[in-house]
N, C-alpha and C positions, 0 to 999 in steps of 0.2 A: 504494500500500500504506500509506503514513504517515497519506494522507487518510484511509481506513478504519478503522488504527489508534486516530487521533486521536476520529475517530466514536467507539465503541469505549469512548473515557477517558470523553468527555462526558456519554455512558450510564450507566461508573460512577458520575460526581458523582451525577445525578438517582437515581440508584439508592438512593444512602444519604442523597439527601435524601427520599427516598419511604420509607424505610424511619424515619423518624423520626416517621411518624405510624401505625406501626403497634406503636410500643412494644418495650421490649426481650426480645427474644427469649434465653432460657437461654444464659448464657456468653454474652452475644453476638453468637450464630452465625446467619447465612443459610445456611441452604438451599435449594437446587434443587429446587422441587415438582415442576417442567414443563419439558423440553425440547421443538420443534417445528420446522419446517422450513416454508419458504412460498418461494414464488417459481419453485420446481424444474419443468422442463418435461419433459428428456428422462433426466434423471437422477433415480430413483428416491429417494423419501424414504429407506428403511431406509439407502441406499448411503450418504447423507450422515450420516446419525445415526451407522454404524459408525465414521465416520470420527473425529467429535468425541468425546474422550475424558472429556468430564463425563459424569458420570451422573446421572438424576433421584435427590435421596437426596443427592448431594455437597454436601460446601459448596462454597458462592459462590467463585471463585478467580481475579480481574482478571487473572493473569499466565498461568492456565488457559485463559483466555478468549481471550487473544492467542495461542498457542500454536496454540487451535483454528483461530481465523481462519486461520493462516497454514497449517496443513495443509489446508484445504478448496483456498484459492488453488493450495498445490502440485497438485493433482491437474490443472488445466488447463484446469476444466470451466466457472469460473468467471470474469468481468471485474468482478464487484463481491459482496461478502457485507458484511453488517450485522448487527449484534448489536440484539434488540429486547429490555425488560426490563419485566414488572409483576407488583404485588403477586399474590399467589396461593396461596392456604391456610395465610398466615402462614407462609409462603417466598417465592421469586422462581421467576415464570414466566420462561423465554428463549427468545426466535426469532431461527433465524439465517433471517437472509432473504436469500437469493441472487440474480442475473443471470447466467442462464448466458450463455458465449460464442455467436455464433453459428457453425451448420454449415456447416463450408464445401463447397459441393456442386460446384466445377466452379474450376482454375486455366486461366484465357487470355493468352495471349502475345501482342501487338500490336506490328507494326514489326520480327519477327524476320523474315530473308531468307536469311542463310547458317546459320544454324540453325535447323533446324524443329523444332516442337513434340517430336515423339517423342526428338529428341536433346536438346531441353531438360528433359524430363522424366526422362531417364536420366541428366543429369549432376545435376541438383535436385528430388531427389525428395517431392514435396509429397504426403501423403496426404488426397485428401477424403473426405467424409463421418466427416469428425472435428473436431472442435470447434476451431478458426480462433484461432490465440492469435497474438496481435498480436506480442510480443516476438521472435515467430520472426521476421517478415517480415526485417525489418535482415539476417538469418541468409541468408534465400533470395536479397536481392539482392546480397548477397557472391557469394554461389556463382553466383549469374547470369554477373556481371559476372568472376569465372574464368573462367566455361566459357569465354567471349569472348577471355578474355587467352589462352586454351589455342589457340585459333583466329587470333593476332596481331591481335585486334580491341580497343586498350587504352583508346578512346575511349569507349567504350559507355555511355550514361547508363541506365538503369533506375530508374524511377518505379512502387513497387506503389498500387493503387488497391482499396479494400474500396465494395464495393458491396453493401448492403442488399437484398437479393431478398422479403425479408417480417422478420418480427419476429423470428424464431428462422435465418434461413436466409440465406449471402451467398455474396458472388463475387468471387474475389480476381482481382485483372488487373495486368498486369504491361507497361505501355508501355516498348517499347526502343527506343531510337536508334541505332543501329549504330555510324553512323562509316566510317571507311575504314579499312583493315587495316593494319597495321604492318610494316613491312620493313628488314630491315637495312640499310644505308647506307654504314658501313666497316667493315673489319675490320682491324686494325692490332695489328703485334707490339711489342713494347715488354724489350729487352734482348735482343737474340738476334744476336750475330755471324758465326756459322756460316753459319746457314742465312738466304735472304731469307726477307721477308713473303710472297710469291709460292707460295716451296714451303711453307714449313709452313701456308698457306692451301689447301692441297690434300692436307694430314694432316684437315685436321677438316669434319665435317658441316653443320654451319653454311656457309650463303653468301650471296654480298652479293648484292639484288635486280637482273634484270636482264630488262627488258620484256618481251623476245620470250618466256621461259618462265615467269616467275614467278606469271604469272596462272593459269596451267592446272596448278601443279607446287607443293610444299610449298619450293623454291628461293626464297630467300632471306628466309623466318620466319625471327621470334627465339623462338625456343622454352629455358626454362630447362632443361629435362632434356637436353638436347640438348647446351647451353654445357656443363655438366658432365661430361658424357660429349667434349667435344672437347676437356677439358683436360688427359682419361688419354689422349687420344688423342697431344696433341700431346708428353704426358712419355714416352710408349710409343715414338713417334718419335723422340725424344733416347736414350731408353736403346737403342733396336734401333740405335743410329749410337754407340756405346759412353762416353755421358755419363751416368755412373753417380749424377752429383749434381746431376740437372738437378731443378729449381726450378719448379713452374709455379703459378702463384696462380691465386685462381678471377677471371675478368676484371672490368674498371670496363665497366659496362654505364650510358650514356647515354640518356636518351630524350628526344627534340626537346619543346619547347616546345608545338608543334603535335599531340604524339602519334602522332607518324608514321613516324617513324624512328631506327632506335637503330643507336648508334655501337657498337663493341665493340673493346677493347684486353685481348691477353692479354698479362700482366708473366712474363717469364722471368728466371731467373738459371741461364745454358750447364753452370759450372764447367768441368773438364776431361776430353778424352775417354782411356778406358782400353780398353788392350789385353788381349789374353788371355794368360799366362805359364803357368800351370802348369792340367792338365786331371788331377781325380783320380776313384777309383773307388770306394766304400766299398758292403758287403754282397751283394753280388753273387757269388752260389753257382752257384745253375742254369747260368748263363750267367760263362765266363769274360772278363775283359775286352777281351782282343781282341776278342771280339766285339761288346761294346757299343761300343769305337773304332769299329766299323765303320760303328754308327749312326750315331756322333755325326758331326755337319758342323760343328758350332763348331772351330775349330783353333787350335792355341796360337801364337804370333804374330800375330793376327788382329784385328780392332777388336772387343770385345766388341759382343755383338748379342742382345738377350732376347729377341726371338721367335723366332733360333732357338735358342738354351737351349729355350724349350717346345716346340720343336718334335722338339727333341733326347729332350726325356723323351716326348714322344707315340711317339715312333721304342718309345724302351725299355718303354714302359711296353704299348704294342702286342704287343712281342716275349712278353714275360710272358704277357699276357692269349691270345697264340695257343695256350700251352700250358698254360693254362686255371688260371694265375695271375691271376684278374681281379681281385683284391683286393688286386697289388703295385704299389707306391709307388715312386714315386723323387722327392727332394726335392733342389735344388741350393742348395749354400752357396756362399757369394760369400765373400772374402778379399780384399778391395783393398790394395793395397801404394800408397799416395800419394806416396810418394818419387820414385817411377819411372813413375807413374800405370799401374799392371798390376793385373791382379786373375785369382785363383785359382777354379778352379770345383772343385766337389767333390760327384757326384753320390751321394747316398746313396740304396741301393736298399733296401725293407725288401720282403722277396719273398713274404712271407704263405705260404698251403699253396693246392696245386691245387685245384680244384674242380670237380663234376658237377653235371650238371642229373636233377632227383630229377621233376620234373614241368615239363610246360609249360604253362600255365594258360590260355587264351582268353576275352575278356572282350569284350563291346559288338559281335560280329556276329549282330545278330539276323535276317537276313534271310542273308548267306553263310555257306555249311555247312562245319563244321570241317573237312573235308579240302582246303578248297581253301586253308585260310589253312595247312594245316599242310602239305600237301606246299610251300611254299615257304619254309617257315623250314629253314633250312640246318643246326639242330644239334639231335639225336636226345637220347630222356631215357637215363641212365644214360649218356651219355658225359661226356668232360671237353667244359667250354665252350671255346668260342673266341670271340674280341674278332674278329676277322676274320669269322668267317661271320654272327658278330652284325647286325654293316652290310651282310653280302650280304642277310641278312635283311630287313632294313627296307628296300633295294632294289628286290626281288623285288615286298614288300609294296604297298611303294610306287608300281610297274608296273604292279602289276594296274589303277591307279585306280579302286577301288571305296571308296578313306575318306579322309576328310580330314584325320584325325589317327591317328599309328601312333604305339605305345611299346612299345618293349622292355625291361623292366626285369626286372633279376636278383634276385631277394629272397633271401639267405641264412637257410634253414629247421632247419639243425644245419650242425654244424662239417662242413667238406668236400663242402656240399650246397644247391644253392639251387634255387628254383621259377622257373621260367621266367613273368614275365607280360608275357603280350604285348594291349595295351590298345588296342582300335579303336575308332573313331567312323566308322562307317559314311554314305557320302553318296550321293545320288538317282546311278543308274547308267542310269538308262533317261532318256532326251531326244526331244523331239519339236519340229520346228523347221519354220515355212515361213519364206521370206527371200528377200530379193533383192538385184542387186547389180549390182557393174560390173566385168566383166573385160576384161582391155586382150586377152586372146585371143578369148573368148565373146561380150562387148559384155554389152549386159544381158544379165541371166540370172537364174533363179528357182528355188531351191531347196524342195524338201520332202525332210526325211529324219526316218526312226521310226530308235532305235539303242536297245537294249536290251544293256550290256556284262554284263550276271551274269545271265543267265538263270533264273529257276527259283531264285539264290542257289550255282548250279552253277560258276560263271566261265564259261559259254557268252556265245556274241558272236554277234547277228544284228542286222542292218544292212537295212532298204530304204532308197533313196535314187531319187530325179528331179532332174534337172537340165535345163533347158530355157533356152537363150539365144538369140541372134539367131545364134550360129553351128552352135550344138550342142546334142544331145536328148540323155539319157544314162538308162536305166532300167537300178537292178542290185542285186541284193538276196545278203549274204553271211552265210555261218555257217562260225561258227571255234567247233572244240574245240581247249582246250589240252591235254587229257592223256583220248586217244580209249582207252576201255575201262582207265582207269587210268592209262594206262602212259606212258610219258616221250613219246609219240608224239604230233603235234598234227595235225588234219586241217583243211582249209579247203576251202570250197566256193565259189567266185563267177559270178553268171549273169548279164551284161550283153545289152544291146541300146543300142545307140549310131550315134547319124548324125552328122555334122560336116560342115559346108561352107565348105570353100574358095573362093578368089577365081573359079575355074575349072571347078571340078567337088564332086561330093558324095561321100562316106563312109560306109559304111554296112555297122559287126561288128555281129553279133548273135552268141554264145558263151559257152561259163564255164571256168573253171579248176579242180583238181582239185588239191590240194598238201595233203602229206605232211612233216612237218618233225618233227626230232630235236634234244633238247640233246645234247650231248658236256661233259661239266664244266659250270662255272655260265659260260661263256662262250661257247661258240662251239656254232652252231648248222648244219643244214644240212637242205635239202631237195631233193625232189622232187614234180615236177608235170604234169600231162598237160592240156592246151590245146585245144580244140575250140572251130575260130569259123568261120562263113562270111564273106568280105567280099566285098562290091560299087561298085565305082566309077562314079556314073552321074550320068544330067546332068550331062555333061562340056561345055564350050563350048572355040568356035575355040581361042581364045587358051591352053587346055592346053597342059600340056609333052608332048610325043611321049611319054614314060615313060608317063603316066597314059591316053595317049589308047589306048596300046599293052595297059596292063591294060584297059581299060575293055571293049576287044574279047574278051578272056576269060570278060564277065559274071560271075556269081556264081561264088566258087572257096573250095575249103574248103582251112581248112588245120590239121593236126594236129599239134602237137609236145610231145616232152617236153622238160622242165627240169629244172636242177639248179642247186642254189647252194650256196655254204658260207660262212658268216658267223661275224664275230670281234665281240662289242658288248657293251663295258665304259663306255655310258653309265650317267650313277649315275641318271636320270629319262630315260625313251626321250622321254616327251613334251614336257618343255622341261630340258634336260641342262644342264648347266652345266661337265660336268669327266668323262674318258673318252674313246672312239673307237667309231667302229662304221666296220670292213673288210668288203668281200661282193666274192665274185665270181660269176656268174652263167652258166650258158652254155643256147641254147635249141638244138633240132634238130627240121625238122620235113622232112618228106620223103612221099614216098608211098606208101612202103613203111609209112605209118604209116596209110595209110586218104585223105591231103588230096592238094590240086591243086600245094602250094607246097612248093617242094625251099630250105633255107636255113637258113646255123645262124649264131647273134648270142652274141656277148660281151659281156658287161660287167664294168668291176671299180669299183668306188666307195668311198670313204673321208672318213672324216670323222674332227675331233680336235678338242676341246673345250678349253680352258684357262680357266679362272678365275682372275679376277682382283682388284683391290680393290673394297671397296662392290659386290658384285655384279654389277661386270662381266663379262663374257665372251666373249672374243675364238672364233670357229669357222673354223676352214679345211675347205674341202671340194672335191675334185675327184673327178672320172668319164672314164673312157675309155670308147668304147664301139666296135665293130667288128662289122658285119653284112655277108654278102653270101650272094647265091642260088648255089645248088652242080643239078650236074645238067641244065647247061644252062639253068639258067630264072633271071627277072631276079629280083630281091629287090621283093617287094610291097612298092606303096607305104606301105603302113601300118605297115611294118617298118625306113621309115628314119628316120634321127633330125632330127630338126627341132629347130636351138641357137638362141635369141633367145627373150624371153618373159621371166615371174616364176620359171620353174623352171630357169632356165639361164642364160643372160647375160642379164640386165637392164638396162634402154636401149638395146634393140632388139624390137620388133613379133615376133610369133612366128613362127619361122623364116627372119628375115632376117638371123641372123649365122652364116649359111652359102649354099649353092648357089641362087642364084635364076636367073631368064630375062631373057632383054634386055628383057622387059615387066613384068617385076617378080614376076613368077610365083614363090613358094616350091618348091625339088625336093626339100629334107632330102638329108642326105649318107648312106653308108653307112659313115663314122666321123663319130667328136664325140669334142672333148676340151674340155675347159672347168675351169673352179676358181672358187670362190666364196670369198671371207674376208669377215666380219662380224662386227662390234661389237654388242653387245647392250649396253645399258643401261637399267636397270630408270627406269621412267617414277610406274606403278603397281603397285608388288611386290605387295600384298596383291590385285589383282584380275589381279595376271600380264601386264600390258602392258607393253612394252617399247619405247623407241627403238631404233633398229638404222643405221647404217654399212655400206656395202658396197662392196667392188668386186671387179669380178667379168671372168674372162678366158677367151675359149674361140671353138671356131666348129665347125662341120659341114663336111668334107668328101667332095667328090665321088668317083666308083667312080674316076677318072681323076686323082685329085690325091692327093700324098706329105700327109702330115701334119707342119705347118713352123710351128714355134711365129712366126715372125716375121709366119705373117698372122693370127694370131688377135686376133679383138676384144676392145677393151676396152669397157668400163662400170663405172657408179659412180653413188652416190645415196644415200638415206636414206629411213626409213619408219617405218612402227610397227608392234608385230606384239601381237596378243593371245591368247594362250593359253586358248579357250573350251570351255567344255564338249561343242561338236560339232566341236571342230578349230581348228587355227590359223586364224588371220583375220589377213591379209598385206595392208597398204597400202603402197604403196613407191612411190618416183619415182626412177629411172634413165635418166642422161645416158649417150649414146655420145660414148666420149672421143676416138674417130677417125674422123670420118665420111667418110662418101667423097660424091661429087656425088650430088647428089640425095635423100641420109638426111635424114631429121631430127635438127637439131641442137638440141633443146630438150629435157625432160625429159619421159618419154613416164611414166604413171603407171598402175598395175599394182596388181590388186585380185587376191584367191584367198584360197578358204576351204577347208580340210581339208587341205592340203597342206602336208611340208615339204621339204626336199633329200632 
């Protein structure tokens, strides 16, 4: 710019030495005969002349001149202007003569690996077909080299390169070096007596690098949004343990020489811990204070604990909102007494006026049809709101899995009156999938399945699926209405054809089912179902068990039953739950008085309980009883007893071998199972729903001739991954038997299943 400038003065000299052989002009004065523009390619002349604020007719004004230059440059369009000047009608002609920049038609990335283009383009966004201003670049390989630092990549060298593609047209390229990523290396506390380094390194997010995960897992980055957020984490933890003047600075963050590893030290100051003395009550009308005692779990005596203080006002502020104070407040005041290290809570309620909902408003289903989003919101217009059926709401919502984002928000429209909007983002419901696989029951096996969960935009659910492995063919196509001609009523239809082979002999239903199911309250549910299937047991060899070689003499036999069940399920996501239970118990009856060949009624009762935990953990316990036997003289079909070993039942054990086998190794399945499952979930990939898992698991099958004795039941135990996909769980697992008897397998047997869970 100086250089231009300086150009610019030069012109003026000649200027007024050229103007001394045109003699003096009245008063003086130069004026401007001629302005002109030269050089302009894609930029219109008029567009430059508007810009420059001399006018033909002006006087001459060197300080006007400068002025001009430097708004042409502001515009962006140019890398050089010049001021041209001659004599001209006994004034001064001027031409700004220009260079525009060139376009830039195309940015390239060279040498990127763990960032590709498309993510480099969203974190640095470069517009082409715009005119290529040099002083940016500096700008973009700043923000390169973040984006990198945001990925623990701090070595990263970035080199832009402009390349000339013709006289008005270039190519800006962007050579990266990577480097290797960055990893935490220590994590060290610095003043902390209470508690070791150990625990409060398991208060925070941040973790130190460790081979075996950190290459597949964001475990043990140094991410700065992350350090600040582990520094409310680890003051949260000193206050929840009643150190009310804990201290935590933002940490000395090192980085090696090499770029490779950063040290990290968080500085504490403990102070000392306080108890709870006096617990008080202010504005509390509606509700008298015993009864908010009742909520509160903070107790006077006690080590002060702030999280549950909020947990205490969620309690209260819950209480309100169920009777449709959504708008009351409660705020706690703290009183520290230092003397005796105690401190006073004092919750203040301000309880606002009840409220109705005046409208519910539905936004973003453009494909599902307002009765189906509205028969599941749980609170009607003209009533008072509730805080409680609110979250049943977004439960329910959330169940159906047809969106990927639900809001429920309350908008107050007049005093005493809000609008209900509930805001969707609707996601693909229909799936079509072929796939293959490895089941430790199946062996390979090859899926196709079409699954269409909204029908029409109705919430209707129709399913065909094939399944086809080395052990087992499975063809079955289903339709579920949830609410048949309206009503709270749900009907389901299922039509199978299925073959299976065993070590011994073959299997072969072919049937559907018929169910009938009813809520009762927003929990518990129950049905009825009526069962038609023929089964046949055939290519049978020697080596069968008597039982089947006994069916197999029956040939084809039909058999008809109905069912009934009655279920309790307060998971908060049925599909991957995290906190809740679901109870069922099940009983079947089929006889011949029903139309079939097979007399025999089965039990079942099954449970499950969800706990959550930190960092979205979540610990699952789960057991099944089950009891089956043939009534009316006849023996229980084989296909009706329970077979315990496998991925759906004790795990590190082959399917059916953690029950009644033959001295040949033959599987018989028993006519009880009892079994329990506990699992560890931990999230792996939260945002794609993948998870680690922990398990052990304890159960077996017994025989029509054996008591049920917890002391023989098997154990196992193992680990896996599980992923939450759009056509169903997808279960990797490896399970040891922890008690093998002569001849098992003592090694870890590994177990694949997709669509399934307990």
């Amino acid at each position: 710019m100086l250089k231009f400038l300086g150009t610019v003065s030069l012109l003026f000299v000649l200027i007024l030495v050229g103007f001394s052989s045109l003699g003096h002009a009245e008063d003086n004065e130069i004026r401007i005969k001629l302005i002109d523009v030269k050089g302009n390619r894609k930029i219109d002349r008029a567009t430059i002349l508007s810009k420059i604020s001399l006018k033909e007719g002006d006087l001459f004004s060197p300080a006007q001149i400068r002025e001009d230059v430097k708004t042409l440059y502001r515009l962006g369009y140019f890398d050089r202007v010049d001021v041209e000047t001659e004599g001209f009608e006994g004034g001064l002609a001027m031409t700004f003569s220009v260079h525009e920049k060139p376009l830039l038609i195309d940015v390239v990335y060279e040498g990127n690996e763990h960032l590709d283009k498309d993510k480099l383009k969203e974190k640095v966004p470069i517009k082409t077909q715009t005119f290529l201003d040099t002083e940016e670049i500096n700008t973009y390989v700043e923000k390169i080299k973040k984006a990198y630092e945001a990925e623990a990549y701090y070595s990263a060298e970035v080199t832009p390169i402009i390349q000339r593609v013709s006289e008005d047209q270039a190519l800006l390229t962007f050579l990266i070096k990577e480097g290797d990523r960055a990893y935490v290396r220590q994590i060290r506390m610095r003043g902390n007596q209470t508690f070791t380094d150990k625990e409060l390194r398991k208060q925070i997010e941040t973790s130190k690098y460790f081979w075996l995960t950190s290459w597949m897992t964001e475990s043990g980055r140094y991410k700065a949004e992350t350090i600040d957020g582990d520094v409310d984490r680890l003051r949260e933890f000193y206050l929840n343990h009643g150190y009310l003047q804990v201290q935590v600075a933002p940490p000395k963050v090192d980085l090696s020489e090499d770029k490779q590893w950063f040290d990290i030290t968080f500085p504490i100051v403990e102070g000392d811990q306080f108890k709870v003395k006096e617990i008080h009550y202010e504005g509390n009308q509606l509700f008298d204070t015993d009864r908010l005692v009742e909520l509160t779990k903070s107790k006077e005596g006690e080590i002060f604990n702030r999280g549950q203080v909020r947990q205490d006002i969620v309690s209260m502020v819950d209480l309100y909102g169920e009777r449709g104070y959504i708008f009351a407040n409660v705020v706690p005041q703290l009183n520290p007494h230092l003397e005796d290290k105690t401190v006073d809570i004092t919750f203040q309620v301000a309880e606002d006026d009840p409220v109705k909902v005046r409208e519910i408003r539905i936004t973003g289903n453009d494909k599902t049809r307002d009765k189906v989003i509205r028969r599941e919101v749980r609170v009607n217009e003209g009533e008072l709101i509730n805080t409680k059926l609110l979250r049943r709401s977004f439960q329910r919502l959330n169940n159906l899995n047809f969106f990927e984002n639900i809001e429920i928000v309350p908008e107050q429209v007049e005093k005493g009156w809000v609008d209900l909007n509930v805001k969707l983002k609707e996601k693909p419901t229909g799936t079509f999938s072929i796939g293959g696989g490895y089941s430790s029951v199946d062996r390979f096996i090859a899926t196709t399945e079409i699954t269409q969960g909204n029908l029409f935009g109705r919430g209707q659910l129709v399913r065909a699926k094939a399944e086809i492995g080395g052990r087992r063919k499975t063809y079955s196509l289903t339709f579920r209405e949830p609410y048949l001609f309206d009503t709270n009523v749900s009907e389901t239809t299922d039509l199978f054809n299925s073959v299976r082979s065993f070590n011994s002999y073959e299997e072969k239903r072919v049937g559907g089912d018929l169910i009938f199911g009813r809520q009762f309250g927003e929990y518990v549910s129950a049905s009825v179902s009526y069962t038609l299937e023929t089964l046949n047991i055939r290519n049978v060899q020697d080596q069968a068990p008597d039982l089947i070689k006994e069916q197999a003499k029956l040939g084809k036999t039909l058999t008809s039953a109905l069912g009934f069940s009655l279920a309790r399920d307060t998971r908060d996501f049925i599909f991957d739950p995290k906190e809740g239970s679901r109870n069922s118990i099940s009983f079947e009856y089929a006889g011949t008085f029903l139309g079939g060949d097979n007399d025999y009624y089965k039990v079942i009762v099954d449970s499950s309980r969800y706990f959550p935990l930190w960092w979205e953990h979540v610990l699952s316990v789960h057991g099944r009883f089950g009891y089956a036997i043939g009534i009316a003289g006849k023996e229980l079909p084989a296909g009706e007893r329970f077979f315990v070993g496998g991925i759906n039942t004790v795990r590190g054990f082959k399917f059916g071998k953690a029950g009644p086998v033959t001295d040949t190794g033959e599987i018989l399945g028993g006519n009880k199972q009892l079994f329990f499952n506990v699992e560890y979930l931990i999230p792996l990939v939260p945002e794609a729903k993948i998870k680690w898992l922990f398990f052990y698991d304890l159960g077996r099958a017994f025989d029509d001739s054996e008591a049920i004795r917890f002391s023989q039941l098997r154990q196992g135990a193992g680990f896996g991954l599980r992923w939450i996909s759009p056509i169903g769980p997808l279960r990797i697992e490896m399970g040891k038997n922890l008690n093998p008897e002569p001849g098992e397998n003592t090694g870890f047997i590994p177990e694949f299943s997709i669509g399934t869970l307990f």
